[in-house]
C-alpha positions as a Markdown table, in Angstrom:
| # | Residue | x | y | z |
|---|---|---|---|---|
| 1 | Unk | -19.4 | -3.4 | -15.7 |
| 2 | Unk | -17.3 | -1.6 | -18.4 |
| 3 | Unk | -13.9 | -2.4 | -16.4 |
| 4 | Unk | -15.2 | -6.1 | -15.6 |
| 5 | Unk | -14.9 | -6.3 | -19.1 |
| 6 | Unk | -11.3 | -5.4 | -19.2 |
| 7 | Unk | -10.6 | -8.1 | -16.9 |
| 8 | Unk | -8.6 | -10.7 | -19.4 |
| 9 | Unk | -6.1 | -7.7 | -20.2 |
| 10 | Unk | -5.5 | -6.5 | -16.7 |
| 11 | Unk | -4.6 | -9.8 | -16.2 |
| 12 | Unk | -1.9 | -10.3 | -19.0 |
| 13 | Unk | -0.4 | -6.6 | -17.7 |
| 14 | Unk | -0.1 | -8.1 | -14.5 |
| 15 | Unk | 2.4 | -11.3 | -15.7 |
| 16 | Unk | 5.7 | -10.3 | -14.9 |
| 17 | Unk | 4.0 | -8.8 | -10.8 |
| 18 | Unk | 2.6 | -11.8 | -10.6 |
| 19 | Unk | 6.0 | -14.1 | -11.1 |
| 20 | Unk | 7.6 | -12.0 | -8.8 |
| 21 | Unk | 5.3 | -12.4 | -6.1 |
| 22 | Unk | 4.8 | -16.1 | -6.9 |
| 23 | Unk | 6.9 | -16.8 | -3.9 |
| 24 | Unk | 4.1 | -15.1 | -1.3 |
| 25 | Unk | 0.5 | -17.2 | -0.6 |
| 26 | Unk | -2.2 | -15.9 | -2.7 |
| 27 | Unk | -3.9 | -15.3 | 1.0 |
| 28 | Unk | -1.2 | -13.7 | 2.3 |
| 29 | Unk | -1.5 | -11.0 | -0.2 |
| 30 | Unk | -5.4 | -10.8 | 0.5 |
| 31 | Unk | -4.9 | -10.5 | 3.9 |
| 32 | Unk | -2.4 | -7.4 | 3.8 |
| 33 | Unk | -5.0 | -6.0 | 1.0 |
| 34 | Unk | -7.4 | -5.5 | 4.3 |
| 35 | Unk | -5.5 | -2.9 | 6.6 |
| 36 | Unk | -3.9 | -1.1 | 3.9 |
| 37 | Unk | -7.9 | -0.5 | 2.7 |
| 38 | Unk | -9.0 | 0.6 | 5.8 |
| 39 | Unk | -6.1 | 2.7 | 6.9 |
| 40 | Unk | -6.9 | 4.3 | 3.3 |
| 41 | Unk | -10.8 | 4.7 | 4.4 |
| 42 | Unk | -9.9 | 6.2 | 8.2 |
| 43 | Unk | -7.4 | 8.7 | 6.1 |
| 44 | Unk | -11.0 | 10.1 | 4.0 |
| 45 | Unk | -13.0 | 9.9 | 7.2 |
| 46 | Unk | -10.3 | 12.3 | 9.1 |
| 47 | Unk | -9.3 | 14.4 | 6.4 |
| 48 | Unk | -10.0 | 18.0 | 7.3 |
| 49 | Unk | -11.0 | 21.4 | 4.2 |
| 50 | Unk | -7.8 | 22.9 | 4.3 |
| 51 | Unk | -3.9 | 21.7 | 2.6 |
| 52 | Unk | -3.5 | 18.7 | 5.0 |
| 53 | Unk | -6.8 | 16.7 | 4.7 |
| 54 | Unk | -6.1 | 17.5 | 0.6 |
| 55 | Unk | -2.8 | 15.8 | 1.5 |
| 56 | Unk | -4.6 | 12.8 | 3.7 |
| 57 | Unk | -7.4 | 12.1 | 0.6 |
| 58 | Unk | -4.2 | 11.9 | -1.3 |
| 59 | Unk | -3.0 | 9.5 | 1.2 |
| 60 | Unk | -6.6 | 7.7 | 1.5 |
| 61 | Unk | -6.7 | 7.6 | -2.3 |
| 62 | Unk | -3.2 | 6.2 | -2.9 |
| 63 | Unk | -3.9 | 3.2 | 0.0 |
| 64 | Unk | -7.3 | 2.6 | -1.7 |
| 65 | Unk | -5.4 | 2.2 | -4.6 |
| 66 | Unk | -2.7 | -0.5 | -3.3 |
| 67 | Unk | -5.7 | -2.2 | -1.5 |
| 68 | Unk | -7.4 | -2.5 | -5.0 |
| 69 | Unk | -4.0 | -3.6 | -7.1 |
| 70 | Unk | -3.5 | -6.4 | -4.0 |
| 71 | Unk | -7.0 | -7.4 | -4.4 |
| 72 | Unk | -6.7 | -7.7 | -8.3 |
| 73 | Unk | -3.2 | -10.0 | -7.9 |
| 74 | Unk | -4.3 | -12.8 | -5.1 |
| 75 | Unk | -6.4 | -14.3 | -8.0 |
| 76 | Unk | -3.6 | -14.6 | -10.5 |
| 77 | Unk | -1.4 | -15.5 | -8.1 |
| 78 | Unk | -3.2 | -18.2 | -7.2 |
| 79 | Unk | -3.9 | -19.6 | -10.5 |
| 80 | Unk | -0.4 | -19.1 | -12.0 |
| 81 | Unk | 1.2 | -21.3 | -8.9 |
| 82 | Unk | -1.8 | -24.2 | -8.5 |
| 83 | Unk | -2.8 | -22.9 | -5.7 |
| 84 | Unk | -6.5 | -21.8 | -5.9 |
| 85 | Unk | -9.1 | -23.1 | -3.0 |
| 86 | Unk | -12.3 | -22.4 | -2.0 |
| 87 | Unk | -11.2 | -20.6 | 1.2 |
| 88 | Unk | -9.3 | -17.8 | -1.2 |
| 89 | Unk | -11.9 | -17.3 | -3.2 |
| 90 | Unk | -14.7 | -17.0 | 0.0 |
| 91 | Unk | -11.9 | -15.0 | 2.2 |
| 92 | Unk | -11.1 | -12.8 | -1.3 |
| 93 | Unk | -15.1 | -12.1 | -1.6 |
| 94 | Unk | -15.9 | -11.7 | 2.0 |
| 95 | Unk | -12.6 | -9.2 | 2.5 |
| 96 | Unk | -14.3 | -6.8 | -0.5 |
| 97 | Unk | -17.3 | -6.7 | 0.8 |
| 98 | Unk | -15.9 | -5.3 | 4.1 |
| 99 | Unk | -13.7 | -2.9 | 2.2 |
| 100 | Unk | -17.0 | -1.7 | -0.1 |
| 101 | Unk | -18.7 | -1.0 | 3.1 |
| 102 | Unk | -16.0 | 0.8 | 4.8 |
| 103 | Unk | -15.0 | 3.3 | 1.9 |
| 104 | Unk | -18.4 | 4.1 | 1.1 |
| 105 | Unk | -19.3 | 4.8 | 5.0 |
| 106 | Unk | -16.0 | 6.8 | 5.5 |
| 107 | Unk | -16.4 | 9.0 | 3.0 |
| 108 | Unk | -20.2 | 9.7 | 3.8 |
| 109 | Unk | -19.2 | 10.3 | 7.5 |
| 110 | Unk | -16.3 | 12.7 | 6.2 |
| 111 | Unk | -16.2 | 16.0 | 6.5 |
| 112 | Unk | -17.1 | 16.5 | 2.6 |
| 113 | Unk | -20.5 | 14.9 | 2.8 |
| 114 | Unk | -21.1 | 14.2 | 6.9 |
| 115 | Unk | -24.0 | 12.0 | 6.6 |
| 116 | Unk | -23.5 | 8.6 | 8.0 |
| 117 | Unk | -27.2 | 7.7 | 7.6 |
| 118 | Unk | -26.7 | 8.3 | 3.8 |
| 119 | Unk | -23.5 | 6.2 | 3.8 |
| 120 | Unk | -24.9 | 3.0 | 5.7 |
| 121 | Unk | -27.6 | 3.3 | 3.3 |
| 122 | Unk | -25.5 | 3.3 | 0.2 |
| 123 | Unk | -23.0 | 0.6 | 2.0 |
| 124 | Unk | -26.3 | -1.2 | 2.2 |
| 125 | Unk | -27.4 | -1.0 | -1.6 |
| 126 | Unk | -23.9 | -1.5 | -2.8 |
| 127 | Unk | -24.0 | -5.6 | -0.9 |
| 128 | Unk | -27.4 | -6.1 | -2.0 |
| 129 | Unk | -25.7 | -5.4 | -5.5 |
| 130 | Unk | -22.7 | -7.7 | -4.8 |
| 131 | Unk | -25.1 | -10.3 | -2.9 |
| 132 | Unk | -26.8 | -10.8 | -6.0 |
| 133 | Unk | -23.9 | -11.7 | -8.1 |
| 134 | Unk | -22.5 | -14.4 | -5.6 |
| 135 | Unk | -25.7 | -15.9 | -4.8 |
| 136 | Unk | -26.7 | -16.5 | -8.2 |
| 137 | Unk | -23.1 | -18.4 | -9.0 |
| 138 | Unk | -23.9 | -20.0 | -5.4 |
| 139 | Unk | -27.5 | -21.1 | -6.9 |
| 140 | Unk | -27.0 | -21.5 | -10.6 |
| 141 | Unk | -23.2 | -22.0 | -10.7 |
| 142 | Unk | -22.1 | -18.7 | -13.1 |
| 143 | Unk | -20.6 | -15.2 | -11.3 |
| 144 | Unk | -22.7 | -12.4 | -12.5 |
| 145 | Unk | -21.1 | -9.2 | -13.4 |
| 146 | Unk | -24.1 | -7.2 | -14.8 |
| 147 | Unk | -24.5 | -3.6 | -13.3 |
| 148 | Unk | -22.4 | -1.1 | -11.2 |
| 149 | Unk | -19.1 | -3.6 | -10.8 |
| 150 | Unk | -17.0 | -3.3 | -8.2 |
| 151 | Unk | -13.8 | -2.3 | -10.1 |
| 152 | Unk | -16.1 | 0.7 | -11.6 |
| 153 | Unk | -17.5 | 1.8 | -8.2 |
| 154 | Unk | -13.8 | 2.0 | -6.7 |
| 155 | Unk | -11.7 | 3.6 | -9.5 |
| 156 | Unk | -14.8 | 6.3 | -10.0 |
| 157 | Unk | -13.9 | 6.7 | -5.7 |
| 158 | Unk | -10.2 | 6.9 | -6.4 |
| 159 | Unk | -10.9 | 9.7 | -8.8 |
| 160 | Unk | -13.3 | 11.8 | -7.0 |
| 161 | Unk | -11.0 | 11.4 | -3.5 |
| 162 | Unk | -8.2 | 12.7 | -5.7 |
| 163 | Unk | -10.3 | 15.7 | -7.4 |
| 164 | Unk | -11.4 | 16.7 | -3.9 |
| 165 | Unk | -7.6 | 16.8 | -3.2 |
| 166 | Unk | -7.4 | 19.0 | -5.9 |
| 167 | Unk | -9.9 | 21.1 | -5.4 |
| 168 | Unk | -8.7 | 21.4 | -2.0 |
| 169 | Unk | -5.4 | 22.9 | -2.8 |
| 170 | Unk | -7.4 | 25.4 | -5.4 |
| 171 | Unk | -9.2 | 26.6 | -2.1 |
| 172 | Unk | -12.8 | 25.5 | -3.2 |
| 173 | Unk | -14.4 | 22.4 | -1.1 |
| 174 | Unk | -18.4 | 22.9 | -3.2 |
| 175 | Unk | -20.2 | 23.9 | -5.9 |
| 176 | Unk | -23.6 | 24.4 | -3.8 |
| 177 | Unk | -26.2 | 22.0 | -2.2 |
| 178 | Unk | -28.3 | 19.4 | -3.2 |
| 179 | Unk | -31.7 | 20.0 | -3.5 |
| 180 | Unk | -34.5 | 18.9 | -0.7 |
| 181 | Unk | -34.3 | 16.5 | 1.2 |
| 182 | Unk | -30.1 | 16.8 | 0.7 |
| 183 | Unk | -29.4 | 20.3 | 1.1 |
| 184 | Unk | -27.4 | 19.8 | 3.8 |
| 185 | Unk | -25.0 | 18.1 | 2.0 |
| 186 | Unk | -22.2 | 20.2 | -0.3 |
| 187 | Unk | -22.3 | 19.1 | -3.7 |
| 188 | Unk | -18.4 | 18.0 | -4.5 |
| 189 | Unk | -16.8 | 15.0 | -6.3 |
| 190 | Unk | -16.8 | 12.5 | -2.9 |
| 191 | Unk | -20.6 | 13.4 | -2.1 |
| 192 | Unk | -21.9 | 12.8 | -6.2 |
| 193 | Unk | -20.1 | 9.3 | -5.4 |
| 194 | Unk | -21.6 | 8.6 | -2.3 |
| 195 | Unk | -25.3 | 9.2 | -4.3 |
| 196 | Unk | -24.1 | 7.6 | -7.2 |
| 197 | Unk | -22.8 | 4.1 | -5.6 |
| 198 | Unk | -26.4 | 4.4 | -3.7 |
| 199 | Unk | -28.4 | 4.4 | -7.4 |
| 200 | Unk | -25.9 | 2.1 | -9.1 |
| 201 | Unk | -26.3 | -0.9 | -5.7 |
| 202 | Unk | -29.7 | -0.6 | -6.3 |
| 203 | Unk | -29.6 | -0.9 | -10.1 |
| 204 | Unk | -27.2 | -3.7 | -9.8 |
| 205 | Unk | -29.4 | -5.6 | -7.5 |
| 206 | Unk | -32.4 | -4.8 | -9.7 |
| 207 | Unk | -30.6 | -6.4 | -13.0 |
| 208 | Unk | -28.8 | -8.7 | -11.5 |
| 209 | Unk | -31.9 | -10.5 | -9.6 |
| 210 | Unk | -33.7 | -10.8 | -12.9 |
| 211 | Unk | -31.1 | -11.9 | -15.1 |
| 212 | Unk | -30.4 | -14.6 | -12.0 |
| 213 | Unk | -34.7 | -15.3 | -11.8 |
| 214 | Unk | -34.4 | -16.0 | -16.3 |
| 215 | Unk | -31.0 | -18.3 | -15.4 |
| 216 | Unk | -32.5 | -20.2 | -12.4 |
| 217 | Unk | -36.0 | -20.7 | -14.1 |
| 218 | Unk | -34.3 | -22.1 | -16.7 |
| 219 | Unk | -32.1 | -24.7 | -14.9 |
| 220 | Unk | -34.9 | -25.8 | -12.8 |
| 221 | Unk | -37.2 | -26.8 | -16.6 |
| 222 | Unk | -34.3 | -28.5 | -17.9 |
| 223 | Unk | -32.9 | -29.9 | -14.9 |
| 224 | Unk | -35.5 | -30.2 | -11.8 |
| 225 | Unk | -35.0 | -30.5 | -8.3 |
| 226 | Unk | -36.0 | -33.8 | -6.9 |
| 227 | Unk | -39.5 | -33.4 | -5.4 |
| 228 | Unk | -40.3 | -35.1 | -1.7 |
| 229 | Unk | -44.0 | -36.4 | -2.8 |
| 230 | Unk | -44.3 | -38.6 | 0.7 |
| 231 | Unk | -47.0 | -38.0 | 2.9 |
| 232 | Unk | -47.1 | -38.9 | 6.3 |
| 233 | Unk | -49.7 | -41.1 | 7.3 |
């Protein structure tokens, strides 16, 4: 939520990219978004403890990062040239849901965390989180942004698959283990994520599904849906 609100100025930063890139299709550039993401997710999910997986989750991190910048441009670019439709926007949304799926569940089923149960289930809260913004501009027409964001939840990834770099070159890989039921799992910057994108889908979903139920309510008192009273006979 706090980067979502920094939207408008990441925008106007972005002026003189998006005139150069004018030339390209807005869904050209979502489209090469996708592979550069998920080559960025395979380089986490392969990265080994020692000086070359520090090397690949600089790798991973630096993809994730161009995957995010393309995903931030396709929308400007699309507006500053005339050409927005409603297949950009649904290919755009339905591309970051598979990319917020697939960095969450590769770093869970990395080496760092190794636990793939735990990363389909915080895949799974994060889109319950997302599904609640697009189906309440779906039902009541407005996009809502409450909660864990999307922008939030990836730059606090890009920062904890660089610190595990880090701390990978420093020769540490943990500070210890969660307690029961998680103490299997090392406690480092890519496994607090993991637990923390978990807790923040859930809270999104929660806040998100009652400011939609207070919007909704609303709309249908001051604007009803036609009733079928018929009976059949």
């Amino acid at each position: 939520m706090a980067l979502e609100k920094l939207r408008n100025y990441w925008e106007q930063a972005l002026v003189p990219i998006v005139k150069s890139l004018s030339k390209f299709s807005p869904a050209t550039i979502t489209w090469v978004a996708l592979p550069i993401g998920i080559l960025g997710g395979l380089a986490i999910f392969t990265a080994s403890e020692d000086s070359l997986g520090a090397s690949m989750l600089f790798g991973g991190g630096l993809l994730i990062a161009i995957a995010m910048i393309l995903d931030g441009l396709d929308g400007p670019v699309a507006r500053a040239t005339g050409r927005v439709t409603r297949w950009g926007d649904y290919l755009d949304h339905t591309f970051d849901r598979l990319l917020d799926a697939a960095w969450i569940i590769c770093i869970a089923g990395s080496v760092f965390v190794d636990d793939l149960i735990l990363g389909l289930s915080a895949a799974w809260l994060t889109l319950l989180g997302s599904y609640m913004g697009t189906q309440a501009q779906a039902v009541a027409g407005t996009r809502n942004y409450r909660g864990f964001s999307r922008a939030d939840r990836t730059i606090l990834s890009i920062v904890a698959i660089f610190a595990m770099g880090f701390m990978l070159y420093m020769g540490e890989s943990s500070w210890g283990t969660f307690p029961a039921p998680f103490d299997h799992i090392s406690i480092n910057p890519l496994s607090l994520v993991v637990f923390i994108s978990a807790i923040g889908g859930l809270w999104t979903f929660l806040i998100r599904f009652i400011q939609a139920r207070e919007k909704i309510q609303q709309i249908d008192r001051e604007n009803p849906l036609p009733q079928n009273n018929s009976q059949e006979e």
